[in-house]
N, C-alpha and C positions, 0 to 999 in steps of 0.2 A: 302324730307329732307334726307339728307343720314346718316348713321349707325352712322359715328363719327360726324356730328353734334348734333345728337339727345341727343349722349354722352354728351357734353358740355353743353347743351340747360338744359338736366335731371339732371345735377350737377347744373350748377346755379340757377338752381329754388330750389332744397333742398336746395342748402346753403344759398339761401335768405329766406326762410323759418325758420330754422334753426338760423338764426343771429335775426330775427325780434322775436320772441320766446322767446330769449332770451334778447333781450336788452327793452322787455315787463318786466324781472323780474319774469319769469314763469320760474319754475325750472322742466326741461326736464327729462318726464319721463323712467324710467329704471327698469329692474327689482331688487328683492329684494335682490337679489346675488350680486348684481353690489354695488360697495364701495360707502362708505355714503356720502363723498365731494363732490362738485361741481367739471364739466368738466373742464377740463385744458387747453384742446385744440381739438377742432372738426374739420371733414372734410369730406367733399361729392364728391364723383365718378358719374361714371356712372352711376349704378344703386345701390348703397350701400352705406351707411356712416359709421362712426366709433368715437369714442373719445377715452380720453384719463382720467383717474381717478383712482386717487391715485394711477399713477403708470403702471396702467394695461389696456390694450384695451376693448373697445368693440366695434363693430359692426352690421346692420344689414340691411337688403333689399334681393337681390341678392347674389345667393351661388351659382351658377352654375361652378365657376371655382375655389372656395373656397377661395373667396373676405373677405369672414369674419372670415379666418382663425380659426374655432373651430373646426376643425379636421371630418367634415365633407363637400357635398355639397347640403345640405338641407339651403333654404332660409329662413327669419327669419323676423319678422313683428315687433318684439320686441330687443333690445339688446341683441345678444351674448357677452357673455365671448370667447374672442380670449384664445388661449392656448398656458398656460405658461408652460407648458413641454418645454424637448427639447432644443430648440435654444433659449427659453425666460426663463428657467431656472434660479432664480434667479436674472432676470434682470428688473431696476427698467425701464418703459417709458416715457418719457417727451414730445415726438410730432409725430404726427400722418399724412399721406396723402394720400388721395386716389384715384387714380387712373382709369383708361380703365379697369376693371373688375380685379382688382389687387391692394394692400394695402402697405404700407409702413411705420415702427416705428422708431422713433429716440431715445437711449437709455441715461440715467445720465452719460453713458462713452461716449458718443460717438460714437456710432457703431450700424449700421444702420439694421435692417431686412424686411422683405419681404414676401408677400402671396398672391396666385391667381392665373391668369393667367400667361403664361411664354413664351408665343409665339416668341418673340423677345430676350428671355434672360433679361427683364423687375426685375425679382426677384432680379439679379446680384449674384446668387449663382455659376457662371458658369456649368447650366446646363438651356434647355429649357423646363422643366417635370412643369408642375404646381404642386400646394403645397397646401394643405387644412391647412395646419400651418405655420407659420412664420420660416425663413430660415436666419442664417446668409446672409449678405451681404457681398462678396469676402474683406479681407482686406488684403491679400499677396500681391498683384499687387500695382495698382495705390494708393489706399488708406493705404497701408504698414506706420504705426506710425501716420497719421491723426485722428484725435478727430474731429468728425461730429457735428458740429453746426446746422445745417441749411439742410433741404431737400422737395424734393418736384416730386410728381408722375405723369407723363403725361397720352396720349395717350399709348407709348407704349415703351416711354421712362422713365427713374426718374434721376433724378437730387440730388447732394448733396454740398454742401459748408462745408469744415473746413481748417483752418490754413490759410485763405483769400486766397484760391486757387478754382476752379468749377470741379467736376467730374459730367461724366454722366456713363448710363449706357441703353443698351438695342437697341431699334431703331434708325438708325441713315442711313437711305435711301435719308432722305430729308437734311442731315447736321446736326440735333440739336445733335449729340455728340460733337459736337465743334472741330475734331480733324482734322491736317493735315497732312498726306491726309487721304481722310473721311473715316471713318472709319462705313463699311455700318450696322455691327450689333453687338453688343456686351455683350456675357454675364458676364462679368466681369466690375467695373468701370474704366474709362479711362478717362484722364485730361486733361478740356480742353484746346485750345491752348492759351499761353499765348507770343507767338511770335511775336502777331501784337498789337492791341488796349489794352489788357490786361496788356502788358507789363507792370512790376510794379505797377499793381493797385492789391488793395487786395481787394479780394467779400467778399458781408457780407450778400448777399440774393441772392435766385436764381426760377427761377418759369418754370418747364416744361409745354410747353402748346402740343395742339395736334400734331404738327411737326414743334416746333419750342420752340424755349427757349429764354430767358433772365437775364440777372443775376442786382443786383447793384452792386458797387465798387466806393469810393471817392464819394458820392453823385450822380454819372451820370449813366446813361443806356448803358449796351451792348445785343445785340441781336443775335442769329444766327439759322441757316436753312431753312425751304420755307419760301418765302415773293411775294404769289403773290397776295398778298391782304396788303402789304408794312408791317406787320406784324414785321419786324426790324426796322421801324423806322428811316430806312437811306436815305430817300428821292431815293428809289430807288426799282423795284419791281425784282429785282435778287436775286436768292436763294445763299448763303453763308453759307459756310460747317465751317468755322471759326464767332470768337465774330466782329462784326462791332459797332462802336459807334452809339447809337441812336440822331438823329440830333438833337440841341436845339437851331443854331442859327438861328434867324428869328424865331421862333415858340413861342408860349406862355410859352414855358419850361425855354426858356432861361433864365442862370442866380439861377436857381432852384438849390436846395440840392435835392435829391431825398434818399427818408426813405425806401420807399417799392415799390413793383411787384406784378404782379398777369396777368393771360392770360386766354382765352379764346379760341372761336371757331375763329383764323385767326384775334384775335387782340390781344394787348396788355395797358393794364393800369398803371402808375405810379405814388406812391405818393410824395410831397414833406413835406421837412419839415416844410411848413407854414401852410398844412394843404389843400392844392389843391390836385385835382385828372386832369392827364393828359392821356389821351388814343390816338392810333393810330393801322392803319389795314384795314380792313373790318368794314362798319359801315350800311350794307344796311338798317338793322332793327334799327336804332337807338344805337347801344353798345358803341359808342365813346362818347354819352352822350354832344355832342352839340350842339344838335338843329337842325343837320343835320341826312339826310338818303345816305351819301356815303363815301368811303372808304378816308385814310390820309394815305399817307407813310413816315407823319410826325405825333412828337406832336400832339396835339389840347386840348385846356382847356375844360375839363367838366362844364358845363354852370350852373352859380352860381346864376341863375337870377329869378330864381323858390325858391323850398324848401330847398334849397342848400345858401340858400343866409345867409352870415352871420354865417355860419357854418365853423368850422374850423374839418376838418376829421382828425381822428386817427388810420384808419384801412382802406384798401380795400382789 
């Protein structure tokens, strides 16, 4: 198994770990530094997680590139407190994502920051140095007067949504900066294009996966970067440096509102608003969840025919 699958393989196993934990009604434990609420919002990387509570991060697993931003790179078995000097000065947090050995916060303003690794320019500080703490996210350029809703950390790219527009930032070799023409690295965020399929749609979700992205907008899916394991969704296994529509006619999707996103290792999953889950990509181990072991560069219904039956989902 290679480096960056293991990545994806080691984040979904903690975050189903992590989800099951909690929808037990077990209240996860933290140290006694860490604020007294309930987490707001969680999220698992490669090798480190983090939350989000009362405001404030923490983190822990892997510090090797300073994933857990506490101002060191000492790993951590237990929650660190990320540090609120500096660039988090005063600033309250509301959502959290992590990352290829690098982290990401969304702040009550809107304004996004960053810690870790920085190989790619991944931080979006325009600079490639890793950061053992949290670092503004550039907002002179492309995000100049944007208010961040929405964000999300890849491979070695990270993703953001506000004002129903997609910026990306960082790796963009295989396309997933969405830009034309591609745009192969970026440490700064840059917007994606809204020239073709996007035109006039406003995003309202977006999900970096390991070299490839997706966003929502009006109910539907767009997709863009490598697909050779059909990972866009366009009935087609060509790489696109630009967003493509994910295809819905003829497919089980058809007809769908779609609420939410989520990627994987060379697939991607969608929800709708009735409460289905839809995946397409790579499926050799079973990940598209219908009863099959091989890949869609379409749609496909997650199969309701199990412990799913009768279930109407609210999250993937």
């Amino acid at each position: 198994m290679s480096r960056l699958s293991r990545a994806v393989v080691t984040a979904g196993a903690a975050l189903a770990l992590v989800v099951g934990v909690c929808a037990a009604g077990v209240v996860l434990s933290v140290s006694p530094a860490a604020a007294s609420s309930y987490a707001s919002t969680i999220a698992a990387g490669y090798n480190h997680t983090c939350l989000i509570r009362s405001g404030k991060a923490y983190c822990w697993g892997d510090n090797s590139y300073g994933e857990l931003g506490n101002y060191s790179s000492v790993s951590s078995d237990v929650p660190a407190a990320v540090y609120t000097g500096g660039a988090l000065s005063g600033v309250t947090l509301t959502a959290i994502t992590a990352g290829y050995d690098y982290t990401c916060a969304l702040s009550s303003a809107g304004a996004v920051y960053c810690w870790g690794y920085n190989n790619y320019g991944q931080l979006g500080n325009n600079s490639n140095m890793n950061s053992s703490v949290p670092v503004a996210v550039s907002a002179s350029g492309a995000l100049s007067g944007v208010s961040v809703t929405q964000i999300s950390a890849g491979y070695g790219t990270a993703c953001a949504v506000g004002g129903g527009a997609a910026y990306c930032w960082g790796n963009g070799g295989n396309g997933e900066l969405g830009t034309s023409p591609q745009t192969y690295q970026s440490t700064v965020p840059v917007a994606v294009s809204t020239a073709g399929v996007l035109s006039g749609v406003s995003v309202t979700q977006i999900v970096a996966g390991p070299i490839s992205a997706c966003a929502i907008g009006g109910g539907n899916a767009y997709c863009w970067g490598y697909n050779g394991y059909g990972q866009l969704g366009n009935n087609t296994t060509t790489q696109s440096t630009v967003p493509v529509a994910v295809t819905t006619s003829g497919t089980p999707m058809s007809g769908q509102t779609l609420t939410g996103i989520t990627g994987g290792t060379n697939f991607m999953c969608a929800l709708s608003g009735a409460g289905a889950a839809y995946c397409w990509g790579g499926g050799a181990v079973g990940q598209l969840g219908n009863g099959a072991n091989s890949e869609s560069n379409v749609p496909v219904a997650v199969s309701t025919a199990g412990v799913l039956s009768g279930v109407t989902l609210t999250q993937l």
